[in-house]
N, C-alpha and C positions, 0 to 999 in steps of 0.2 A: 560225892564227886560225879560230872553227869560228861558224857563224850557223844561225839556225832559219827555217823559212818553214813557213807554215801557209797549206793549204787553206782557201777560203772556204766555199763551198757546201755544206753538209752536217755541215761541219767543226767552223765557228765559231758558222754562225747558221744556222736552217733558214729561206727564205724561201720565203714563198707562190706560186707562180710558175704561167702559164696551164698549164691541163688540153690546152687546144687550141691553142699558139702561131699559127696559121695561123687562125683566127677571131678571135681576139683581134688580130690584126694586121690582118688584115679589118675589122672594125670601126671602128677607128682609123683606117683609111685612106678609109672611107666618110665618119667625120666630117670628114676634110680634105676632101671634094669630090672621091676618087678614084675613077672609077666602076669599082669590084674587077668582076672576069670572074666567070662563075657557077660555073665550075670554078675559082674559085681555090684551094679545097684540096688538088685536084691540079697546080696551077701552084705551087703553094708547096712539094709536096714533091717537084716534079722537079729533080734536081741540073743549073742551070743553071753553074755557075763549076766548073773544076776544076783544085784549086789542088795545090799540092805535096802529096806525104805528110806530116802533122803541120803543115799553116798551117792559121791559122785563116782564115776566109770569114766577114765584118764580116755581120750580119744585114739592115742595111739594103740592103746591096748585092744579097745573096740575092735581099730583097723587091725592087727595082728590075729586076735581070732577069728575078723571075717575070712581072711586070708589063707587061715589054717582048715576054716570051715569047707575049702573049696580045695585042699590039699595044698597050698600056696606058701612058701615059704617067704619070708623078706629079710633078708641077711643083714645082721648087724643091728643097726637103730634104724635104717630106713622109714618104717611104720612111722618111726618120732618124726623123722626129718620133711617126712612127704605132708605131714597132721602140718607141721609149723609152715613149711612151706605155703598151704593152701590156705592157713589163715593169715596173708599177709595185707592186710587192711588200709584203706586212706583212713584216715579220722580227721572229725571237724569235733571242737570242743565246743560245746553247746553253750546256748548265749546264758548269761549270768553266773556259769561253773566256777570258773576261777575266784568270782569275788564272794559267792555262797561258801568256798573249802576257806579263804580267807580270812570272813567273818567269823566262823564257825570253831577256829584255831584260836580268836582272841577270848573265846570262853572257856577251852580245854581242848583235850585230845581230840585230833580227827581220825577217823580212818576209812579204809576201802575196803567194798565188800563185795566179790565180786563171783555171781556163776560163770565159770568158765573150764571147761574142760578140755582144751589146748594149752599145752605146756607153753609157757615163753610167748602166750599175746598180751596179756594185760602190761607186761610190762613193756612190751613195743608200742603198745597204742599210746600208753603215759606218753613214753619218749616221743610221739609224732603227735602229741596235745600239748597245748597251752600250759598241761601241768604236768607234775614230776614226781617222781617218789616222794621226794624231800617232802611234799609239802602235806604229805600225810605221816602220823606217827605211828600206823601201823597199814598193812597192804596184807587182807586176805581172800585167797580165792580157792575156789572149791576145790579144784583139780588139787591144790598144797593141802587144804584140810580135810579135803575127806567128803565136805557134806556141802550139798547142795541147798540155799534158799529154797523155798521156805523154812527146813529143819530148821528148829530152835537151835538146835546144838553149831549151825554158819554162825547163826546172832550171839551164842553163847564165847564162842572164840572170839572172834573179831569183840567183844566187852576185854574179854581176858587181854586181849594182847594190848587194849588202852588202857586196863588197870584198874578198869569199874567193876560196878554189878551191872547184870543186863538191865537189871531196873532202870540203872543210870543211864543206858543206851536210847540217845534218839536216831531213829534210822530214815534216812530219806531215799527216793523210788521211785518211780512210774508205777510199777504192777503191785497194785492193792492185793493180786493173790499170792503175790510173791516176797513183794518187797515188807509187805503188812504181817508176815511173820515173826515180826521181831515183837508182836503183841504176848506171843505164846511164853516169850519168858521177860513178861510184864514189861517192856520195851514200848517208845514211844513211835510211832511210825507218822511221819510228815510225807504225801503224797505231794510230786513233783506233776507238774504238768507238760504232756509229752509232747507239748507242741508252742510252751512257754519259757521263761527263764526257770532256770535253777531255784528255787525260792531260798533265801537267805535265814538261818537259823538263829534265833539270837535276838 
């Protein structure tokens, strides 16, 4: 049995996303009542957590220890709610995505595979795209599993939750360094062109 998983980001839809993620999370954290450090641009980009090769590092966690790093408290989920807040996206569903996930469903499982270490975007950007949960049979993203593309072990779940072996898995992508990991557990990878349609699988 062979399934498809399609990259999000760049792939399916291009979303708006901050210039400056560490200002825009500043901001958000000011309007909760957080009093941000003056250097938190450089509190934001010092690597506080370090986690395996290939996990992924939850964003609000990030912000929480930059925060603690500077003696900074942020009471309650703040950290979560200021992280969702700032990645609040327009999206535009990239030409051919809908009818490449709809082809691709007439052969077997689809599903989404997605780097994302913001809680609660992937599935807002779906809702402001052309397509929908529905219309994948499985939705995984880093921040929920753990592991970041390239790791075999993103490609390895995302087979799991469509029912294959990763053999079976063909994975489509823009980033040949990223999205071409799904070769490592003998996965087929179709390259998407980041400035073309969607290419249709099948």
């Amino acid at each position: 049995m062979s399934a498809v998983s399609f990259a999000l980001f760049d792939t399916l839809v291009d979303a708006d996303l901050p210039d400056d993620p560490a200002a825009a999370v500043g901001d958000e954290l000011r309007g909760r009542g957080v009093d941000v450090p003056d250097d938190w641009a450089d509190a934001y980009r010092e690597t506080r957590i370090d986690p395996p090769a290939g996990a992924e590092v939850p964003l609000p966690a990030h912000v929480s220890r930059a925060l603690a790093s500077r003696g900074v408290d942020a009471p309650g989920n703040a950290a979560r709610r200021a992280v969702v807040a700032a990645f609040d996206p327009s999206v535009r569903t990239r030409d051919g995505a809908v009818d490449a996930v709809a082809r691709a469903r007439e052969d077997g499982p689809v599903g989404l595979l997605a780097n994302c270490a913001v809680p609660e975007l992937v599935g807002r950007v779906l809702v402001r795209s052309e397509l929908s949960r529905d219309d994948f049979d499985a939705v995984v993203t880093s921040v929920a599993c753990g592991w970041r593309k390239p790791d075999p072990r993103a490609f390895e779940r995302v087979a799991d939750s469509l029912g294959v072996d990763s053999a079976g898995l063909t994975h489509v992508g823009v980033d040949p360094t990223v999205e071409g990991g799904v070769t490592a557990v003998d996965g087929r990878f179709v390259r998407a062109d980041a400035n073309g349609p969607v290419p249709r699988i099948g």
